[in-house]
KOLLUM-307506 format. One record per residue (C-alpha): residue number from 0; chain; x, y, z. Coordinates in steps of 0.1 Angstrom, whole numbers, plus 5000, padded with zeros to 4 digits. Example, Ala and Ser with C-alpha at 12.3 -4.5 7.8 and 13.67 -1.06 7.14 Angstrom:
<nukols>
<nukol i="0" ch="A" xx="5123" yy="4955" zz="5078"/>
<nukol i="1" ch="A" xx="5137" yy="4989" zz="5071"/>
</nukols>
This chain:
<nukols>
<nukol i="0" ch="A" xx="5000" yy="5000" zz="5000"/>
<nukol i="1" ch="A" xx="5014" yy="5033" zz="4991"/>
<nukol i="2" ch="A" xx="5014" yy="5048" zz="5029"/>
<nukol i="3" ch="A" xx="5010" yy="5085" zz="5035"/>
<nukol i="4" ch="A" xx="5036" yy="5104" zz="5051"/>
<nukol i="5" ch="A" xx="5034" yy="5122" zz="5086"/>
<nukol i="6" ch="A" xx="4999" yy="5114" zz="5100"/>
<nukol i="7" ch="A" xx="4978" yy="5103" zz="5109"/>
<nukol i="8" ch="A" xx="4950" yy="5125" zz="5093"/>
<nukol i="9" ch="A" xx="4918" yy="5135" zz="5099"/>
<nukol i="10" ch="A" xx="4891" yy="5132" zz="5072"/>
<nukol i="11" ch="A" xx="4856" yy="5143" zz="5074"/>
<nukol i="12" ch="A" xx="4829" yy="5125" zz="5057"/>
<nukol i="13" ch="A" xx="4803" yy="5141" zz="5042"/>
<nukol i="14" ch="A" xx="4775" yy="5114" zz="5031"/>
<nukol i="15" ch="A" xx="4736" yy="5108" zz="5040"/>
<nukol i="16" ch="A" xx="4739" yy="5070" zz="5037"/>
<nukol i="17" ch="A" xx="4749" yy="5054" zz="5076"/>
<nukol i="18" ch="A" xx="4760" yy="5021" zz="5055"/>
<nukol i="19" ch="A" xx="4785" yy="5040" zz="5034"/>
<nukol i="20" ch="A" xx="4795" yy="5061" zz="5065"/>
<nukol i="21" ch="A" xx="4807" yy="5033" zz="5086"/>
<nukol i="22" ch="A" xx="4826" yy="5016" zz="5062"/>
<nukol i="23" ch="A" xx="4845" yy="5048" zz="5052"/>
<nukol i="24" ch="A" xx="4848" yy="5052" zz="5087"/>
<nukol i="25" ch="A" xx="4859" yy="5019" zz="5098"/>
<nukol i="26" ch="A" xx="4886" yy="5020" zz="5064"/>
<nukol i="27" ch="A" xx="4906" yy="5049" zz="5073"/>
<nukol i="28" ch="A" xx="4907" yy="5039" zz="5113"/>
<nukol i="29" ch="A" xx="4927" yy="5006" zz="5102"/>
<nukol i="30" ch="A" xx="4949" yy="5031" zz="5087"/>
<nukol i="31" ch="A" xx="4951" yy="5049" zz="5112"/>
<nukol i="32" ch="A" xx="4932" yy="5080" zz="5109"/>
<nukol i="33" ch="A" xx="4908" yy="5101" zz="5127"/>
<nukol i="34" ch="A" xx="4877" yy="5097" zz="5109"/>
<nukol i="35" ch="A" xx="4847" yy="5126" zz="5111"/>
<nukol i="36" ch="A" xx="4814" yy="5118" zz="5099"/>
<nukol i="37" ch="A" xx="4784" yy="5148" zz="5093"/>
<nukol i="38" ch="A" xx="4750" yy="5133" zz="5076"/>
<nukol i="39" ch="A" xx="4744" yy="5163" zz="5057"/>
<nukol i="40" ch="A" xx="4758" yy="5194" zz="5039"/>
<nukol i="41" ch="A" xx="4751" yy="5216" zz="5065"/>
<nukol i="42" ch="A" xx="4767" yy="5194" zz="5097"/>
<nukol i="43" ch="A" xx="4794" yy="5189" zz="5073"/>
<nukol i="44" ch="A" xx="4800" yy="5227" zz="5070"/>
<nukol i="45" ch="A" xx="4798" yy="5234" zz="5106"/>
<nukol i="46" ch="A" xx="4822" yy="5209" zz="5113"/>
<nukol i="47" ch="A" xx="4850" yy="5217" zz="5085"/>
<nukol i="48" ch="A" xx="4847" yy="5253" zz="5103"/>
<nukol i="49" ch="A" xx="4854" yy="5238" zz="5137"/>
<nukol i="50" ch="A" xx="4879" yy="5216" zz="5130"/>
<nukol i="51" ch="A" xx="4894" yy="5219" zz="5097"/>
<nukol i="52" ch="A" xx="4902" yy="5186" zz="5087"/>
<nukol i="53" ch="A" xx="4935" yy="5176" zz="5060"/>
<nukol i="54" ch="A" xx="4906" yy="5157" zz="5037"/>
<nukol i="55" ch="A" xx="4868" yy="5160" zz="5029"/>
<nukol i="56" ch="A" xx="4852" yy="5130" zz="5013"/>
<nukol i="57" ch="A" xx="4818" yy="5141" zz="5000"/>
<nukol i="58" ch="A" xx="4782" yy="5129" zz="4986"/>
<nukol i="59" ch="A" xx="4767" yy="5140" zz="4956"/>
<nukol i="60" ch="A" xx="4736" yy="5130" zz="4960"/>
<nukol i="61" ch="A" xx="4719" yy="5145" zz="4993"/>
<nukol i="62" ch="A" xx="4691" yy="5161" zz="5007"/>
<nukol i="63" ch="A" xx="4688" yy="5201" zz="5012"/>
<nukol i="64" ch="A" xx="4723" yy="5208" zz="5002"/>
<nukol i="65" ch="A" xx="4739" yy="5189" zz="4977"/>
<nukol i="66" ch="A" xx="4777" yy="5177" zz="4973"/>
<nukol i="67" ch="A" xx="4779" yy="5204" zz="4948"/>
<nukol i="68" ch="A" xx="4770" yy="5231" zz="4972"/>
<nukol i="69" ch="A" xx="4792" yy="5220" zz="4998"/>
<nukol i="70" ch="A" xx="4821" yy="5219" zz="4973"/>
<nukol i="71" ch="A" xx="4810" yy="5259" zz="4964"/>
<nukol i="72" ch="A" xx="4806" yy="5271" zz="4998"/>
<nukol i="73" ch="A" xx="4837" yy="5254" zz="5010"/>
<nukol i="74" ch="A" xx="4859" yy="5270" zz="4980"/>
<nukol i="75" ch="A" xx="4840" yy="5306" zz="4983"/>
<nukol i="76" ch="A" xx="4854" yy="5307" zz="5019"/>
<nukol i="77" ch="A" xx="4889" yy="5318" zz="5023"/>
<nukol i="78" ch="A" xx="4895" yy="5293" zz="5055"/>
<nukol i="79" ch="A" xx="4881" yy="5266" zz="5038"/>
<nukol i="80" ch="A" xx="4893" yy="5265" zz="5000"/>
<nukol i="81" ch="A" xx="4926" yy="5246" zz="5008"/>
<nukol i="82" ch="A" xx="4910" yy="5219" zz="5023"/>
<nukol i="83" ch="A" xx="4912" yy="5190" zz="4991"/>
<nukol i="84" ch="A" xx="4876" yy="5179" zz="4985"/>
<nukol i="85" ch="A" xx="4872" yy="5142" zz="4972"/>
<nukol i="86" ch="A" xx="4836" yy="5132" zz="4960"/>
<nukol i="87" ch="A" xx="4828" yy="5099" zz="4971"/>
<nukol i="88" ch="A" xx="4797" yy="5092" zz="4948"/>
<nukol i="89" ch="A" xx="4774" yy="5076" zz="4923"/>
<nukol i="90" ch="A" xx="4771" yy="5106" zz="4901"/>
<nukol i="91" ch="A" xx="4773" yy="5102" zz="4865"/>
<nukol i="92" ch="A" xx="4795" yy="5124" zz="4843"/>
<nukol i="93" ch="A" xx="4774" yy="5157" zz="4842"/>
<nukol i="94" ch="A" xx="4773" yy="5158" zz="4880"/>
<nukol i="95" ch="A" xx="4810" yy="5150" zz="4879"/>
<nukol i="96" ch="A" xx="4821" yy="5177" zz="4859"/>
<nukol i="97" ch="A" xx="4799" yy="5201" zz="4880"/>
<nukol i="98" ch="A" xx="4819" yy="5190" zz="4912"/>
<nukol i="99" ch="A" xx="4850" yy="5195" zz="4893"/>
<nukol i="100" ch="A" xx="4845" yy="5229" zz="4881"/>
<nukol i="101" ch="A" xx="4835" yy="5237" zz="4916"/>
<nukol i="102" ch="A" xx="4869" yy="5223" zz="4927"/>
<nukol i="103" ch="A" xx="4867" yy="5185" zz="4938"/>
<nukol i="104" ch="A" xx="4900" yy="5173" zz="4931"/>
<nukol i="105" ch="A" xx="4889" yy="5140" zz="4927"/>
<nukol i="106" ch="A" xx="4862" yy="5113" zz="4925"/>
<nukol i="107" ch="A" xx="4856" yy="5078" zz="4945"/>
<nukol i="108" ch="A" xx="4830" yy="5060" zz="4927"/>
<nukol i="109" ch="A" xx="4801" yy="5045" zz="4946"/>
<nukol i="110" ch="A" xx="4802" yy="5016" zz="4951"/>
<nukol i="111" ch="A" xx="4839" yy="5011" zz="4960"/>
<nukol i="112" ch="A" xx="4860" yy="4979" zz="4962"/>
<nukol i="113" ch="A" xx="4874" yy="4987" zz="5003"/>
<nukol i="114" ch="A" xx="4912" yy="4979" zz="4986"/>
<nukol i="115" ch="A" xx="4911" yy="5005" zz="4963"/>
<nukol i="116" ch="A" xx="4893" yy="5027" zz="4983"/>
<nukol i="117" ch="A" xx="4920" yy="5026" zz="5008"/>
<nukol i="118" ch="A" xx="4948" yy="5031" zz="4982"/>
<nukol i="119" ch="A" xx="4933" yy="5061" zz="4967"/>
<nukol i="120" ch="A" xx="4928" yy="5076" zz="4995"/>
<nukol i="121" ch="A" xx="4965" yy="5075" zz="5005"/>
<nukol i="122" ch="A" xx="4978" yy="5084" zz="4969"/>
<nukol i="123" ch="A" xx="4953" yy="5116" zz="4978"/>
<nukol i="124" ch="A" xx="4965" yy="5124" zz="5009"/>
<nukol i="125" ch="A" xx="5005" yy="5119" zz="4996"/>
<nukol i="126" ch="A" xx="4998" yy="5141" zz="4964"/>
<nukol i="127" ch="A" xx="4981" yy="5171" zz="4988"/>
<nukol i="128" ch="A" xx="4982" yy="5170" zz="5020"/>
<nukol i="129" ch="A" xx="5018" yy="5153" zz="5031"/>
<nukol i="130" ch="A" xx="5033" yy="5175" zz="4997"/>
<nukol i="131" ch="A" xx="5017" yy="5209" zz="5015"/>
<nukol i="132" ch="A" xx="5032" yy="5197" zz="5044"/>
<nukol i="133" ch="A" xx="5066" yy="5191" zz="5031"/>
<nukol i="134" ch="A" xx="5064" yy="5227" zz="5010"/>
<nukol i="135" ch="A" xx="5051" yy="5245" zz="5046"/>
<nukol i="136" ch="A" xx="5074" yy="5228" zz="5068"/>
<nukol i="137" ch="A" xx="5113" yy="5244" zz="5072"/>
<nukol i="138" ch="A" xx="5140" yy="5219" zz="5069"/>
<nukol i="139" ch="A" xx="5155" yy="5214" zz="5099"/>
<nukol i="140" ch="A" xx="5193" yy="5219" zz="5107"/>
<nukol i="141" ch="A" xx="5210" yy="5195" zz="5117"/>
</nukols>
């Protein structure tokens, strides 16, 4: 498995479906992550606000406030728009292209074999968050 560097991380995860929930969840703990869960656009909000997590995996396909309005809000706001944004979804190519203009950097298609899941999580994580790290970071003298 291509293993991210410093972590662990925490993720937030954005989804209306408690099935798809727990098994992100209970994915990135064996990784070892912190794992954040919010059932709708608007708990998901409140809680990137609070606690700024290194990676949001979101939903499409929800009630009230879409994935795509998350993804909008979340770039509008100058505190937020670092944060990478991963859609985790069964949206076809239209809604796809919507959440990519709006700036998801990815997509995880619903449903998701828990392998590859887990690796494309990590290749995220290495190719944003652990490079920002390594970019903000000083070196250190030795």
């Amino acid at each position: 498995m291509n293993a991210p560097g410093p972590g662990p991380f925490t993720i937030l995860v954005v989804d209306d479906e408690e099935a798809v929930r727990d098994m992100v969840v209970e994915l990135l703990q064996l990784e070892g992550h912190r794992v954040l869960t919010a059932s709708s656009g608007v708990d998901g909000l409140a809680m990137v606000r609070a606690i700024r997590p290194d990676l949001i995996l979101v939903d499409f396909h929800m009630p009230g406030m879409n994935g795509l309005e998350v993804t909008q809000r979340l770039k509008a706001d100058v505190a937020t728009r670092g944060v990478p944004v991963v859609a985790l979804t069964s949206a076809g190519a239209e809604e796809a292209n919507k959440l990519s203009r709006a700036g998801c950097l990815a997509f995880i298609p619903k449903p998701f074999d828990p392998e590859e899941f887990r690796r494309l999580v990590a290749q995220l994580l290495n190719e944003t968050v652990v490079r920002d790290r390594r970019v903000s970071d000083p070196p250190t003298a030795t």
